[in-house]
N, CA and C of each residue as an Amber inpcrd file, in Angstrom:
protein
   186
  36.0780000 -10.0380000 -29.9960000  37.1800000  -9.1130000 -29.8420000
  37.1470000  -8.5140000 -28.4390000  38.3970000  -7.9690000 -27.8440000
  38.4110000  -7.4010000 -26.4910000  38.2960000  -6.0930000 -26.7450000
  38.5550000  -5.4220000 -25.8280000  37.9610000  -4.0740000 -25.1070000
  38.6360000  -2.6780000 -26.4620000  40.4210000  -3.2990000 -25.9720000
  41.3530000  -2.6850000 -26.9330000  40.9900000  -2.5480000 -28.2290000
  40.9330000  -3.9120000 -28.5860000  40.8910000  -3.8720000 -30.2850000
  39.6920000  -3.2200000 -30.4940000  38.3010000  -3.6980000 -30.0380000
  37.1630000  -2.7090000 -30.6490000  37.6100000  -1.1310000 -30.4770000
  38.1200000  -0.2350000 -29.6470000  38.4360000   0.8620000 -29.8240000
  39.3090000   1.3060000 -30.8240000  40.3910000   0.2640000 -30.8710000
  41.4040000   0.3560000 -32.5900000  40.5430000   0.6570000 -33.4260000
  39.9970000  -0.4860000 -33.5720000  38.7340000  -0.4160000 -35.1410000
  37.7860000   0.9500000 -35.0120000  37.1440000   1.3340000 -34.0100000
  36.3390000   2.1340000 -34.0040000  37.2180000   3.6850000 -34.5660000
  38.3620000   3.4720000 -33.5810000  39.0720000   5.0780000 -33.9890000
  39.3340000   5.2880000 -35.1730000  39.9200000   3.6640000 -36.1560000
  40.6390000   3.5030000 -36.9660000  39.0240000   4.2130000 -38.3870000
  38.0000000   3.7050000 -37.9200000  36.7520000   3.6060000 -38.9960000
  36.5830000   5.1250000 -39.1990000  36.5240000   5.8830000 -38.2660000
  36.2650000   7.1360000 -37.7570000  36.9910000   8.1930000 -38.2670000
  38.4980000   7.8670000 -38.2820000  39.1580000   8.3400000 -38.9150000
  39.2810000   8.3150000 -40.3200000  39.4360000   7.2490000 -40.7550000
  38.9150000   6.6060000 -42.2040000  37.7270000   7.8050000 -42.8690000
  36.9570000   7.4690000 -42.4910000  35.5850000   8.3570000 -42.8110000
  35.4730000   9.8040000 -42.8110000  36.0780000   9.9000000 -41.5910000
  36.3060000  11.5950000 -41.7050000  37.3800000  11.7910000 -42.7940000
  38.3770000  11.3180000 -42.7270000  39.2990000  11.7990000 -44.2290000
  38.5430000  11.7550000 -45.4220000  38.1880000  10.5360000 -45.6460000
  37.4720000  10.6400000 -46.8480000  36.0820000  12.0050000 -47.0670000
  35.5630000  11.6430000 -45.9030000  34.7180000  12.3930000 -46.2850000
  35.4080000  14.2330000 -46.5240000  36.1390000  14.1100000 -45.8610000
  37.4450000  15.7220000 -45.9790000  37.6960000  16.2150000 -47.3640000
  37.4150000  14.8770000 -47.9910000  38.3690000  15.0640000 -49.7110000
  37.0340000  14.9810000 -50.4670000  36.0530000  14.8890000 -50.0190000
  35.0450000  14.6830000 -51.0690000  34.0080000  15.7160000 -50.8570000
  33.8190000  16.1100000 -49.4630000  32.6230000  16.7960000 -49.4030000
  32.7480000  18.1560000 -48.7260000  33.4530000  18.2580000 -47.5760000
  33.9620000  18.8990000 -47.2020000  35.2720000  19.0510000 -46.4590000
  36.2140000  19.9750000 -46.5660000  37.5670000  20.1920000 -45.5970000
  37.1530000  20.1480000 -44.2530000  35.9790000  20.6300000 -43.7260000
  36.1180000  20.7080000 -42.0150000  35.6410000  19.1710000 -41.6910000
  35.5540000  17.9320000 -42.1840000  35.4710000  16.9240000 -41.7510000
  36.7770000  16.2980000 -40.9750000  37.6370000  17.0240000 -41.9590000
  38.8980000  16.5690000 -41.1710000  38.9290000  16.9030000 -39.5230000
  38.1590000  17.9760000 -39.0840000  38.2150000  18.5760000 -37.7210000
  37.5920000  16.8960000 -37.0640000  36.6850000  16.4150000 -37.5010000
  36.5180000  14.7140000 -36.9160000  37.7410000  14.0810000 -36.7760000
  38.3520000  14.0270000 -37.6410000  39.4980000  13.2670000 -37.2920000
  40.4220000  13.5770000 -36.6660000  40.4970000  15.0830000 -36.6470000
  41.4800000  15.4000000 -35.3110000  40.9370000  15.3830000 -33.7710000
  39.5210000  15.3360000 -33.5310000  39.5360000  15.1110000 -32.6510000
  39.8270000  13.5030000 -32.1780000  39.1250000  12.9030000 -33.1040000
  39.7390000  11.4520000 -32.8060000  41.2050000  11.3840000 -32.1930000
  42.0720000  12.0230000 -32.7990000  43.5220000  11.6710000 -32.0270000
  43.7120000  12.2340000 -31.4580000  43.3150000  13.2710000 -30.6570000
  43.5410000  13.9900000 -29.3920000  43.0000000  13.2560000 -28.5040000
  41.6750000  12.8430000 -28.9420000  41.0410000  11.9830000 -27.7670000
  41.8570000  10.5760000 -27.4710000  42.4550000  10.3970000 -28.5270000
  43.2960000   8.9030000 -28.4710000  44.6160000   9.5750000 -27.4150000
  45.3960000  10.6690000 -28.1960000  46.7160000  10.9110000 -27.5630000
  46.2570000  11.7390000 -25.9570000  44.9690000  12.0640000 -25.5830000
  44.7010000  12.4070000 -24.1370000  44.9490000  10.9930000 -22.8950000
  44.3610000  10.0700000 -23.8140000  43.7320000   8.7310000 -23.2160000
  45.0580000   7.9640000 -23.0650000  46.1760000   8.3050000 -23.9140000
  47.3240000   7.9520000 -23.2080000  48.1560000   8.1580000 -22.8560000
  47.5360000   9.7550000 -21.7860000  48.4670000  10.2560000 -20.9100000
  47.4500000   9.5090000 -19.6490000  46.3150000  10.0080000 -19.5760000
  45.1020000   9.8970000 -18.5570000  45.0670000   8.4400000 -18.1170000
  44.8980000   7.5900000 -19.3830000  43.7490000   6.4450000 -18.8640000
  42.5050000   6.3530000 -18.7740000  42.1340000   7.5910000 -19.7710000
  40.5770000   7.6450000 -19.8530000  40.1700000   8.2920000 -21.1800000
  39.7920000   6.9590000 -21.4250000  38.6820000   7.0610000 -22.9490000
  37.3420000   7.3360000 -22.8990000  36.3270000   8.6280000 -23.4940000
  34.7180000   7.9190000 -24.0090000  34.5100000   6.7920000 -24.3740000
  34.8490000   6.8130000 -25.7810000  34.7750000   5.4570000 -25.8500000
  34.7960000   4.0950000 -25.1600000  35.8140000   4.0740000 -24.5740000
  36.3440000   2.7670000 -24.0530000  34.7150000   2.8150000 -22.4800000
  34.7320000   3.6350000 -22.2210000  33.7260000   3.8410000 -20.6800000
  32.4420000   2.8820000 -21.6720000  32.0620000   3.5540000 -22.6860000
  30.7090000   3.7140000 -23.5230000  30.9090000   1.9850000 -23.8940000
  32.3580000   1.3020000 -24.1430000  32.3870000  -0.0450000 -24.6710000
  32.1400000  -0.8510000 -23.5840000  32.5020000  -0.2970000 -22.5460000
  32.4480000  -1.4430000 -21.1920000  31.2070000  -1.4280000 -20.7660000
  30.2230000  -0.1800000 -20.8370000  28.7730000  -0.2960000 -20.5110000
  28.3520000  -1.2380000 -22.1560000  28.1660000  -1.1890000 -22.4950000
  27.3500000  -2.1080000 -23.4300000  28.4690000  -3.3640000 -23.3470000
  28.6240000  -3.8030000 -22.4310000  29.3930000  -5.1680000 -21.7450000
  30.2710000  -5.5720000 -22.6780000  31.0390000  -5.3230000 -23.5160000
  32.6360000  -5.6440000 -24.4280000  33.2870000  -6.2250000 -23.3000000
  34.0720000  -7.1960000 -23.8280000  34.9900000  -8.0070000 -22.8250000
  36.1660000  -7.3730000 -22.8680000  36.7180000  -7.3900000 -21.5310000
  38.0260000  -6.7360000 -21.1570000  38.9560000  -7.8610000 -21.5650000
């Protein structure tokens, strides 16, 4: 997989998890998942992801 898609999946898992975990264990899990999409909706004003920096050092193909 390229650079993009592993960050899809990663945000997508992340999010996943934090909801669930929101409904089962605790409500402030959801605060995970909102940061997830801020960090997503920052990254596409900017052009700059953690993630994506953190995928290209452990060599993910562009």
């Amino acid at each position: 997989m390229k650079l993009e898609a592993w960050l899809r999946v990663i945000a997508g898992v992340f999010v996943l998890v934090a909801v669930f975990l929101g409904a089962t264990v605790h409500p402030y899990w959801n605060y995970v998942a909102a940061f997830v999409a801020v960090n997503l909706i920052q990254s596409g004003f900017t052009g700059w992801c953690p993630m994506m920096a953190l995928l290209r050092k452990l060599g993910v193909e562009e």
